[in-house]
C-alpha positions in Angstrom: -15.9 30.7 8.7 -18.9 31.5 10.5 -19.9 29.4 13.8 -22.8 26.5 12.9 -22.5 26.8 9.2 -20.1 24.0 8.2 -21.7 21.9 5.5 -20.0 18.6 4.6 -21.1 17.1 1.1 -19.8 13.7 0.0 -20.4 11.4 -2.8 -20.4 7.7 -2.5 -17.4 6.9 -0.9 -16.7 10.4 0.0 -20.3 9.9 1.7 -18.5 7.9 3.9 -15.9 10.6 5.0 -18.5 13.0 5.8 -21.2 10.7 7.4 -18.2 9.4 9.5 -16.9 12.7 10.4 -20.6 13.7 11.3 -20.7 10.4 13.7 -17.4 11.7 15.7 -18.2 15.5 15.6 -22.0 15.8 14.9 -21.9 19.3 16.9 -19.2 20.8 13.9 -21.8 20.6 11.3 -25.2 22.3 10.0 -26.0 20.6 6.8 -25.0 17.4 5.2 -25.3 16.0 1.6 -24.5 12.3 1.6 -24.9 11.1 -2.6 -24.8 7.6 -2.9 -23.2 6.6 -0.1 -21.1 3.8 1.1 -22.5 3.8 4.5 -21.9 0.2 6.1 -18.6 -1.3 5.4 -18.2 -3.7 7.7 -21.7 -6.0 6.3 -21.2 -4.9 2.7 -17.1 -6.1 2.7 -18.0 -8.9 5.1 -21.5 -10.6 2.7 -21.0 -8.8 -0.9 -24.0 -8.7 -2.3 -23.0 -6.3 -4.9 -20.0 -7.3 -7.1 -16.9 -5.7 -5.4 -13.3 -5.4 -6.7 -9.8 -6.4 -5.4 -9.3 -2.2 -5.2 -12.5 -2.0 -2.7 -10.5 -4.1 -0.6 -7.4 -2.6 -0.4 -9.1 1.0 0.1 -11.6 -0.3 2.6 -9.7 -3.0 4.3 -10.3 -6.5 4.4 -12.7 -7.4 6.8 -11.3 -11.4 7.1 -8.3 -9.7 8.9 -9.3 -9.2 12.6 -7.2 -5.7 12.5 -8.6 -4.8 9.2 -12.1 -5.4 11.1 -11.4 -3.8 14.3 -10.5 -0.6 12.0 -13.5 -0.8 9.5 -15.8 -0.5 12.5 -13.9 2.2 14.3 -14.8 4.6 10.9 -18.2 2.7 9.6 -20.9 5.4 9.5 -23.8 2.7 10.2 -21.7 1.5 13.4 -20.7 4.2 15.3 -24.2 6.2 14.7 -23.9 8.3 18.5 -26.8 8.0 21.0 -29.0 10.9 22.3 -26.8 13.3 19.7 -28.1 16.0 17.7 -27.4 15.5 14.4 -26.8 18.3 11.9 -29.9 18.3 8.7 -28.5 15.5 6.4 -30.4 14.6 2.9 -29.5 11.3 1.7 -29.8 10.5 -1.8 -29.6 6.9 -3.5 -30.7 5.6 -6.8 -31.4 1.5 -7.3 -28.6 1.4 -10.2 -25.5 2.2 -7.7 -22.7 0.2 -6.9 -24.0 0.1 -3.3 -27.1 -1.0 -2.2 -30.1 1.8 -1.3 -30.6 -0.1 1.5 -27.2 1.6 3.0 -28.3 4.7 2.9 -32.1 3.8 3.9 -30.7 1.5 7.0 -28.5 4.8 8.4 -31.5 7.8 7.8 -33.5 4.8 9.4 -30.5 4.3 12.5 -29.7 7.6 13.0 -33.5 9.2 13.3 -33.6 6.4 15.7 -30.6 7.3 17.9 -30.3 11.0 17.6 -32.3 13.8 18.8 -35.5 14.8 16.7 -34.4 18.6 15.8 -37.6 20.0 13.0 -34.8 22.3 12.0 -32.3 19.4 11.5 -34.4 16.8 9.4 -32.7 13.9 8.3 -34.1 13.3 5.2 -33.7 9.9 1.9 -34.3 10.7 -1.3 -34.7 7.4 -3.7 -34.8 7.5 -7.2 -35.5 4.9 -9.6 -34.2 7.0 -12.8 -30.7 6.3 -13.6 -29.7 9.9 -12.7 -26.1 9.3 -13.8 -26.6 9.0 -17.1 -29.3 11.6 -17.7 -28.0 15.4 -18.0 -31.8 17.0 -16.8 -31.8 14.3 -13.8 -28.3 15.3 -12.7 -29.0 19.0 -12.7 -32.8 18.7 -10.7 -30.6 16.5 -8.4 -28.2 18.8 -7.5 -30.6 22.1 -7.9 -32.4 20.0 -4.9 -29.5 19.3 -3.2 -27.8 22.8 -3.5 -31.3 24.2 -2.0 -31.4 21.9 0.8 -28.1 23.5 1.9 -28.6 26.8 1.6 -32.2 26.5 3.2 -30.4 24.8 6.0 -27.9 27.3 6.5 -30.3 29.9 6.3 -28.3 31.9 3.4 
């Protein structure tokens, strides 16, 4: 493995891993792709706004239980953004038909360009679509085409 080249690439809840592993170890990463993510537990569990089933709970935790809480905000991306950090290059991509909300993933590129330090070579970029990139072949492959050269420009291959 070569030193500064780690590249974490999650989808949806999987967005959560690596946006929370980036939030406890930013320095271990370069490049991040974070696909739909599931960014802010605690306030989606806590006020559903988006219809969420009995399995989401029992993955996630149940944020009525004050341990279940406690432990939803010790690995919620949105709440444990670090201060003064620098931040490996993260592109953030969300469609409006997703299961959660865009405004996760606009609310953490929004927190963490606030908190973190401003890096040109480390951009923390959101990408919204309106297309319902799921269900269209040609959308899913200029998605990830755009998301495969982000990395690879990162990581200067």
């Amino acid at each position: 493995m070569h030193e500064d080249k780690l590249a974490g690439w999650g989808y949806s809840a999987g967005g959560l891993l690596v946006a929370s592993a980036i939030n406890f170890c930013p320095h271990l990463f370069r490049v991040a792709v974070l696909k739909v993510p599931f960014l802010d537990p605690t306030n989606t569990l806590l006020h559903p706004i988006l219809p969420l089933l009995p399995v989401d709970y029992e993955e996630f935790g149940y944020p009525q239980e004050f341990e279940d809480f406690q432990a939803i905000r010790k690995y919620s991306p949105y709440d444990n953004i670090q201060q003064d950090a620098l931040y490996p290059a993260v592109l953030v991509s969300s469609s409006f038909s997703t299961r959660f909300g865009v405004w996760e993933a606009a609310k953490w590129t929004a927190r963490v360009r606030e908190r973190t330090i401003y890096d040109p070579k480390r951009p923390i970029l959101l990408n919204l679509v309106i297309d319902l990139v799921h269900e269209n072949r040609y959308l899913q492959c200029k998605e990830l085409a755009m998301e495969t050269a982000f990395l690879l420009k990162i990581v200067e291959f």
